[in-house]
C-alpha positions, 0 to 999 in steps of 0.5 A: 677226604674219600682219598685220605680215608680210603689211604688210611684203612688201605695203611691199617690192613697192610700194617696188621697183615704185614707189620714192619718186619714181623709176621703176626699170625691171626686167627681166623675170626680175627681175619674175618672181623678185621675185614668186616670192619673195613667193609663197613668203613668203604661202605658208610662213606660211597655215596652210591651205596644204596641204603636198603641193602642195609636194612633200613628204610628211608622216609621216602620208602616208608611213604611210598608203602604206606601210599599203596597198602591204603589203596590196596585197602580202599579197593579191596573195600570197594570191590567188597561192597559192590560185590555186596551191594550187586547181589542184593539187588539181584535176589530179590529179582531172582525170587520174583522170577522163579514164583512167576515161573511157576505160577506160569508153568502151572497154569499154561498148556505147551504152545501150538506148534503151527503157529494158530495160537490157542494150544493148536485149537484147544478152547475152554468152554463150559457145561456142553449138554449131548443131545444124544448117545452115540449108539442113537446116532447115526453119522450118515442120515445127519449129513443126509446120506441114505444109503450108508450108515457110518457109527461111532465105534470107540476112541483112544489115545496114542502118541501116533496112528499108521495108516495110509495115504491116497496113493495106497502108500504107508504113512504115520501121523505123530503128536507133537511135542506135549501132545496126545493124539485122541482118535476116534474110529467110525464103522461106514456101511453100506446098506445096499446090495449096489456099489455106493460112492460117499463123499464127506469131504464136499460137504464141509462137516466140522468136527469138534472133540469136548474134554470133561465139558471144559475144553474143545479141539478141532479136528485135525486135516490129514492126507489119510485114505481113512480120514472121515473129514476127507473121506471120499470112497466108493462101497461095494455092496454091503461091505463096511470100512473104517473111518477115523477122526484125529485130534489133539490134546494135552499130555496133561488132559489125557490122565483127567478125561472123564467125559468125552463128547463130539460135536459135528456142524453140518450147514446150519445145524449141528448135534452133540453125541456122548461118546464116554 
């Protein structure tokens, strides 16, 4: 049936180009439309033509898209919402954290660098009484050093103190991060006309800061030739010399000082002194 198909239209095309003897001249639409009608001829008969070529869908294709447009769609959806759902479990969290935050942030001082806990030694007390004015006391009689006499001169506040070591050799103590060191200088005098040896170290004297009767440090341990913690010198006579105690405070405290005092322990005694 192909053969006697494909024979026919073979005839077809050779009679209307050649005739029997005579020549008949076509156009060149007519030329065109002649061989689109044999094209259409082969082609509606070969099997293995392949039908989308032609413009139509067989209901194999149509399934098949139908199939992956609705996946498409399902997990676009599901993509969708879990994206949704995600994010609204996640703000809540998100707010309850920045308020924490903040809460903390307000309420907590920078942590203690060497490791002591407690904002390197700073200790929240409350309604400290002096039990004396700086200008009435005297260092040296307290910690029973007759010869001497060693009086609060002021205080200040710095990011560092230069001074030197026990070598003679320069040096320079630095606040750490967040903090202010708070420096007290003492006058040291030797009251007699014959050379004089103090030694405030051996006598194990603590020394504490109070801030606005709130908050209290320790006096910081330095290797400082002028440090009264570690002081240990010999006066020539009459001669006087200078003496510091170093402590550490908050950067946020500076600004807010009012009142400052200092309370040194001796053995089973100690003393408040107002110094501002």
């Amino acid at each position: 049936m192909k053969k006697t198909i494909y024979t026919c239209v073979i005839i077809f095309v050779i009679f209307v180009f050649s005739g029997c003897s005579k020549v008949i001249d076509l156009t060149d639409e007519e030329n065109y439309l002649i061989a689109e009608y044999a094209a259409e001829l082969l082609l509606k008969y070969d099997r293995n033509y392949d039908m989308k070529y032609t413009g139509e869908i067989s209901d194999s294709d149509e399934e098949t898209t139908e199939e992956i447009t609705t996946e498409e769609i399902t997990t676009e959806e599901i993509t969708t919402e879990a994206i949704t759902t995600e994010a609204a479990t996640e703000q809540p969290d998100v707010d309850h954290t920045t308020e924490d935050s903040s809460q903390t942030t307000s309420k907590e001082e920078p942590d203690s660098p060497d490791g002591q806990g407690g904002n390197l030694g700073i200790t929240d007390v409350s309604g400290v009484k002096a039990d004396v004015e700086a200008a009435d006391f005297d260092l040296a009689k307290f910690v029973d050093e007759e010869n001497v006499s060693i009086q609060y001169a002021y205080y200040m506040t710095a990011d560092s103190y230069p001074s030197h070591d026990k070598d003679g050799m320069f040096i320079e103590i630095e606040a750490p991060t967040g903090y202010k060191l708070l420096v007290v200088k003492f006058d040291i005098e030797n009251l007699t006309n014959d050379e004089q040896s103090l030694d405030m170290y051996s006598k194990d004297i603590t020394y504490n800061i109070i801030l606005n009767d709130s908050k209290s440090t320790k006096q910081m341990l330095t290797i400082l030739i002028d440090d009264l913690y570690t002081y240990e010198y010999k006066l020539d006579g009459s001669s006087r010399e200078e003496a510091v105690l170093l402590f550490q405070v908050a950067d946020s405290i500076v600004p807010r000082i009012q009142d400052v005092k200092l309370k040194v322990t001796y053995k089973d005694k100690s003393c408040v002194i107002q110094l501002h």
